[in-house]
C-alpha positions in Angstrom: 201.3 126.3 72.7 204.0 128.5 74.5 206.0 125.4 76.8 208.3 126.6 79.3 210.9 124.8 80.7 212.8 126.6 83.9 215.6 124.8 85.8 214.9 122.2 88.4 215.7 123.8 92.4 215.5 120.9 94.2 219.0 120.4 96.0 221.6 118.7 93.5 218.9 117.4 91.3 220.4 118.1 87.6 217.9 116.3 85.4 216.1 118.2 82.9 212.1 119.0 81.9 212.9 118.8 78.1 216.3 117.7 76.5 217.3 119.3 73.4 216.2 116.0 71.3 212.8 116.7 72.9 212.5 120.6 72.4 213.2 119.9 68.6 210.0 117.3 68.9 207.7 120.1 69.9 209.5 122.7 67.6 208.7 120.5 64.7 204.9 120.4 66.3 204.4 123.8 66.1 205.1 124.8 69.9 207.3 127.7 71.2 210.0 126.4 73.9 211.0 128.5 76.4 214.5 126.9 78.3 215.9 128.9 81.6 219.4 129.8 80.9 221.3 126.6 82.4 218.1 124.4 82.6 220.4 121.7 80.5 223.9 122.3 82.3 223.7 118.8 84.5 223.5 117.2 81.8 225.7 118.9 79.7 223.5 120.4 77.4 224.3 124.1 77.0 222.3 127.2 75.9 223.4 127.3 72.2 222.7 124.0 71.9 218.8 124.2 73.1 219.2 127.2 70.6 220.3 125.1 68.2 217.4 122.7 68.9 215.0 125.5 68.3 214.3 126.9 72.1 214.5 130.6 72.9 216.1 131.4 76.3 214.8 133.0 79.0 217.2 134.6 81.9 215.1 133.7 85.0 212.4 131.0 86.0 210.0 134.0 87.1 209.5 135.0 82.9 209.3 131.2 82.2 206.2 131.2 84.5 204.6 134.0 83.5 204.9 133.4 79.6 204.5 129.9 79.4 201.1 128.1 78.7 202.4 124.6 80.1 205.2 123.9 82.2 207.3 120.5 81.9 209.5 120.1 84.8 210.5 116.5 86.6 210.4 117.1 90.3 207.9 118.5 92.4 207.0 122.5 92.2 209.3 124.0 95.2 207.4 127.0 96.9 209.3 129.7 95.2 207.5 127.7 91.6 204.0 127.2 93.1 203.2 130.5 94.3 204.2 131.7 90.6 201.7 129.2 88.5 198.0 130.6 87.9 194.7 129.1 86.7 194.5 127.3 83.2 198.1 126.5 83.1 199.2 123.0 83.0 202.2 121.8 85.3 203.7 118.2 84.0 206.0 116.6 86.3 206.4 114.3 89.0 204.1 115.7 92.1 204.4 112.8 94.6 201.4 114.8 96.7 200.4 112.3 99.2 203.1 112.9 101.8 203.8 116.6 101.0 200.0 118.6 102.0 201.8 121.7 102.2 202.5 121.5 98.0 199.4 120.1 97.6 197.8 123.6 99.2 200.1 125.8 97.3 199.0 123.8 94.0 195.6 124.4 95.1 195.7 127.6 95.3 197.4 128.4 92.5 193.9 127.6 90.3 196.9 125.4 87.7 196.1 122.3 86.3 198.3 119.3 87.5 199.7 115.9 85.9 201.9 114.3 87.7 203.9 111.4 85.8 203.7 109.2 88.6 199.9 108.2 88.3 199.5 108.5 84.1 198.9 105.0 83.2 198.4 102.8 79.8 196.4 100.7 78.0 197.7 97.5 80.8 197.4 99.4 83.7 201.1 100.4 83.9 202.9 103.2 85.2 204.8 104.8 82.2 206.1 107.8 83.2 206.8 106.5 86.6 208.8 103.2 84.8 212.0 104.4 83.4 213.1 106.5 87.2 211.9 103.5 89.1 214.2 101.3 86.5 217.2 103.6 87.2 216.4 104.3 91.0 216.3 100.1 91.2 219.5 99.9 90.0 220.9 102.2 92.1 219.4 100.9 95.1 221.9 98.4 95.3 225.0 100.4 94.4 223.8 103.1 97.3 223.9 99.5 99.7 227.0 98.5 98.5 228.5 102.1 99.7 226.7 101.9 102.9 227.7 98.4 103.7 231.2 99.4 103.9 232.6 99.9 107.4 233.9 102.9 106.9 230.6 104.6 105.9 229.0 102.9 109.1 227.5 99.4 107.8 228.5 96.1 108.4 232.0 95.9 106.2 229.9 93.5 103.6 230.5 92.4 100.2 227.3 92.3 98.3 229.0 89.5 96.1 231.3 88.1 98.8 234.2 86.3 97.5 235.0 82.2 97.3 234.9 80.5 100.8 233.1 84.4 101.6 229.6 84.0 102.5 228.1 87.0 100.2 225.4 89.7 102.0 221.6 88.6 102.2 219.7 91.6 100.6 216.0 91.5 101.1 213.7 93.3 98.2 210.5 94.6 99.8 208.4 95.2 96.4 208.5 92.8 93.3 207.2 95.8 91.0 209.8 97.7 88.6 211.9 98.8 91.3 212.0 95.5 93.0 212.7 93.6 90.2 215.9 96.3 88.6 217.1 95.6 92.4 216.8 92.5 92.4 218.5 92.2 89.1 221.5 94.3 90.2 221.8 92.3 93.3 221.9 88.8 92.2 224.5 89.9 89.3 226.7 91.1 91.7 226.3 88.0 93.3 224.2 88.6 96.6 221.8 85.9 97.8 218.6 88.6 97.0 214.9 87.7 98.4 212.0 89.5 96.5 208.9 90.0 99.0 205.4 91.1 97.5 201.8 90.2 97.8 200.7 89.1 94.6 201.4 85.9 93.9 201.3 85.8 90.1 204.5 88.8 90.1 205.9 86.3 92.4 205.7 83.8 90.1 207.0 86.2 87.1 210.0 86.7 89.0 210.5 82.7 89.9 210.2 82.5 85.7 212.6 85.7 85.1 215.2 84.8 87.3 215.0 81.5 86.5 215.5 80.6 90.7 218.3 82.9 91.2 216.2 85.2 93.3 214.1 83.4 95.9 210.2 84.8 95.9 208.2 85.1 99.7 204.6 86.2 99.9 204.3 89.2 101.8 203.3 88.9 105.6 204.3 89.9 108.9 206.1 87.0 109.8 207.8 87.0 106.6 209.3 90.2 106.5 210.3 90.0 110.0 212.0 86.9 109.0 213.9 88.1 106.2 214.7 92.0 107.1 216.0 90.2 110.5 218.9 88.4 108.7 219.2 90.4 106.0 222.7 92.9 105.7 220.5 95.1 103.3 216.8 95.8 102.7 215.4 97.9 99.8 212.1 99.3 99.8 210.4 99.2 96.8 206.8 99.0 97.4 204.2 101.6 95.2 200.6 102.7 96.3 200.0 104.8 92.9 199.2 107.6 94.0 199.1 107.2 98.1 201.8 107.1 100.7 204.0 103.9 101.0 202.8 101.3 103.6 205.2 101.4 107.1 206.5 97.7 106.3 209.5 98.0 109.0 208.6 99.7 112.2 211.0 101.1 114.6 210.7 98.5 116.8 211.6 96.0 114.6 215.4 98.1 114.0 216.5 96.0 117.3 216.2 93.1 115.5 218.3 93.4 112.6 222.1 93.0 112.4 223.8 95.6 113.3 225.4 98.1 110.6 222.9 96.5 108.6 221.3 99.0 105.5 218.0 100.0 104.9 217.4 102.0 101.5 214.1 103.7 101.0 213.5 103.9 97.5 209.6 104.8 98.6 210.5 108.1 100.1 209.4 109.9 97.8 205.7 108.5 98.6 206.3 108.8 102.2 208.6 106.0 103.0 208.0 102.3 103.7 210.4 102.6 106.5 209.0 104.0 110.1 212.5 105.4 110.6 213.0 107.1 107.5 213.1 110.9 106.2 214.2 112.5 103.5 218.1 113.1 102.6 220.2 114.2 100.1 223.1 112.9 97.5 225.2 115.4 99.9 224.4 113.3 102.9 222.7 110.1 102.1 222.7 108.4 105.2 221.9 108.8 108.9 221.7 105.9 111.8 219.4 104.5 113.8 219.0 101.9 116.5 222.6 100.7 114.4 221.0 100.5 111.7 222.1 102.4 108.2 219.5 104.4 106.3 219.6 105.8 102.9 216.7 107.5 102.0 218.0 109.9 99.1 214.2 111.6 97.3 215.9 111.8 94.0 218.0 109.3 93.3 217.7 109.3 89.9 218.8 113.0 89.7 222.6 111.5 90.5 222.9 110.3 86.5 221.1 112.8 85.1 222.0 112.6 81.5 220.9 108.4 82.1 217.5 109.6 83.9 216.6 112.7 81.8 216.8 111.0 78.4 215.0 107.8 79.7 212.0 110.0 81.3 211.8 112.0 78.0 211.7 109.4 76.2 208.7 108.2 78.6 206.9 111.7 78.5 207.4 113.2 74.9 204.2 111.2 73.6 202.1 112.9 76.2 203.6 116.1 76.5 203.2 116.7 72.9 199.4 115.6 73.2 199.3 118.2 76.0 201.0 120.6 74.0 198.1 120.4 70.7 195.1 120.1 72.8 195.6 122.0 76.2 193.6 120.3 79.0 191.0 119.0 76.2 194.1 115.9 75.9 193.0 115.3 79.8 189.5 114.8 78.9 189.8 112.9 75.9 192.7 110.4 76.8 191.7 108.1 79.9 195.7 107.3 81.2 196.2 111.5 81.2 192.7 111.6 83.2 194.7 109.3 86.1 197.7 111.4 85.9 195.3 114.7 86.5 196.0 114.9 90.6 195.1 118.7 90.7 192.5 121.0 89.0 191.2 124.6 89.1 191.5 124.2 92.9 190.3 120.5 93.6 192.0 117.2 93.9 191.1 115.1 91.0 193.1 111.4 92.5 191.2 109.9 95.0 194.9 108.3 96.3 195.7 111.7 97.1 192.9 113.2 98.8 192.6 109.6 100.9 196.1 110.3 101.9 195.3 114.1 102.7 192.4 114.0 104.0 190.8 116.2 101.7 188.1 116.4 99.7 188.1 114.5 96.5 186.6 115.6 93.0 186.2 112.9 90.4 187.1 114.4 86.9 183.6 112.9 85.4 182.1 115.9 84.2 185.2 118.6 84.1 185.1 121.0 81.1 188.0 122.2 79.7 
């Protein structure tokens, strides 16, 4: 299969489709890669040495489109890349369709096939290709609170660990899945007094086991977030709908309630938000105010260490891609967690999340042909 591999768009996001260790895998498979000319420059990977792995390198994205059988890229198609894919090719990357109905048209239209990472699954149920960026994207949850919580970027002049005789920052974790729990990690290491929130009472009582009582566990109510996002100096959102847009957990109204210069991060934005208040930003301006309170609501936070991010997602996607790569869209049919990751096909939403959250009709994918 002819893979192409063009250079992510999206504003400062620097990860990569296929690292060099990755093109060599489907090199040795048999498949021709195609790499845009400084596709691997954020993460230092230069054109000789994808040569060296075995690529061939194209000048612009529009050849990598129009010779390529499957694309592999990691964020969502921008509209300049959507209007250029046609019918039987396969997109793989992260789609994140539920809040955005204006790349869920274009894909659509386009007649392509579409896989997003987020909504492949295994054998337990999991989230895969979704796992390693919400591990990373966790972690830096906490670091992106710590900034904001300074005074001079407009929070509350906080310590996440405090200091002795320093009473350290109360940071509240709305989601006890992989994000929550990297966050909540991060958090208590540095010392904070960290609450995870979630609704399922056996991850709550993983997490009472895993942090061995160094992380207090709520269940998830009204009452309780209001109770915790009310004193806390940060709040992370973390909750996943696979699939769907993120539940509105903190509404405007309750942003007069919270301490002032306190943070919210939004790690959910990409699915929406879990935040009333919050819209997209960028690593060039992360945060915006309101009501007094600090949001940070970055959609790619994992693209700020990309060399971290695009090793750990390849090392997430390679099995799949490959599988992609020998059997075309028959891998879709014949492998049940690629099935969940199909959102789009031949003009027809194929994830019933998505089409819930569009409005749109849904197609099951019982019954496609390849």
């Amino acid at each position: 299969m002819r893979v192409g591999v063009p250079k992510e768009i999206k504003l400062q996001e620097y990860r990569v489709g296929l690292t060099p260790g990755a093109v060599r895998e489907y090199v040795a498979a048999g498949h021709k890669v195609t790499v845009e000319t400084g596709a691997g420059d954020g993460i230092g990977a230069s054109d000789e040495v994808y040569r060296r792995a075995g690529a061939s390198i194209e000048g612009n994205a529009r050849d990598i489109f129009a010779k390529s059988d499957m694309i592999v890229k990691v964020k969502e198609p921008q509209k300049s890349e959507w209007t250029q894919l046609r019918e039987n090719q396969i997109l793989f990357t992260y789609l994140h369709l539920a809040p955005d109905p204006e790349q869920t048209r274009g894909l659509l239209a386009s007649g392509c096939t579409a896989i997003a990472y987020e909504t492949v699954t295994d054998a337990s149920g999991r989230l895969p290709l979704l796992a390693p960026m919400s591990e990373v994207a966790g972690r830096l949850a906490i670091e992106a609170a710590g900034a904001a919580l300074r005074r001079s970027a407009g929070g509350r002049g906080v310590l996440l660990g405090g200091v002795p005789g320093v009473q350290p920052a109360r940071v509240v974790v709305l989601g006890g899945g992989v994000v929550g729990t990297q966050a909540a990690r991060m958090a208590a290491g540095l010392g904070a007094e960290v609450t995870v929130i979630d609704r399922s009472i056996p991850r709550l009582r993983e997490l009472d086991d895993l942090f061995m009582g160094r992380v207090r566990t709520r269940f998830s109510t009204i009452e309780s977030i209001e109770e915790e996002v009310f004193t806390a100096d940060a709040a992370i959102g973390a909750v996943l709908v696979p699939g769907a847009s993120a539940p509105k957990l903190v509404t405007r109204k309750m942003l007069t309630s919270m301490r002032p210069g306190s943070v919210l991060v939004d790690v959910a934005i990409d699915q929406g938000g879990c935040f009333e208040t919050s819209r997209p930003t960028t690593h060039a301006d992360p945060t915006y105010e309101v009501d007094g309170v600090v949001h940070y609501c970055v959609a790619n936070m994992p693209g700020a260490v990309p060399v971290t991010s695009s090793q750990a997602l390849n090392n997430a996607t390679l099995p799949f891609g490959l599988q992609l790569a020998k059997n075309g869209f028959a891998a879709v049919l014949e492998n049940p967690h690629l099935r969940n990751g199909l959102n789009v096909y031949r003009g027809r939403i194929t994830n019933k999340a998505v089409a819930e959250s569009l409005g749109l009709p849904f197609s099951p994918t019982e019954g496609l042909a390849a």
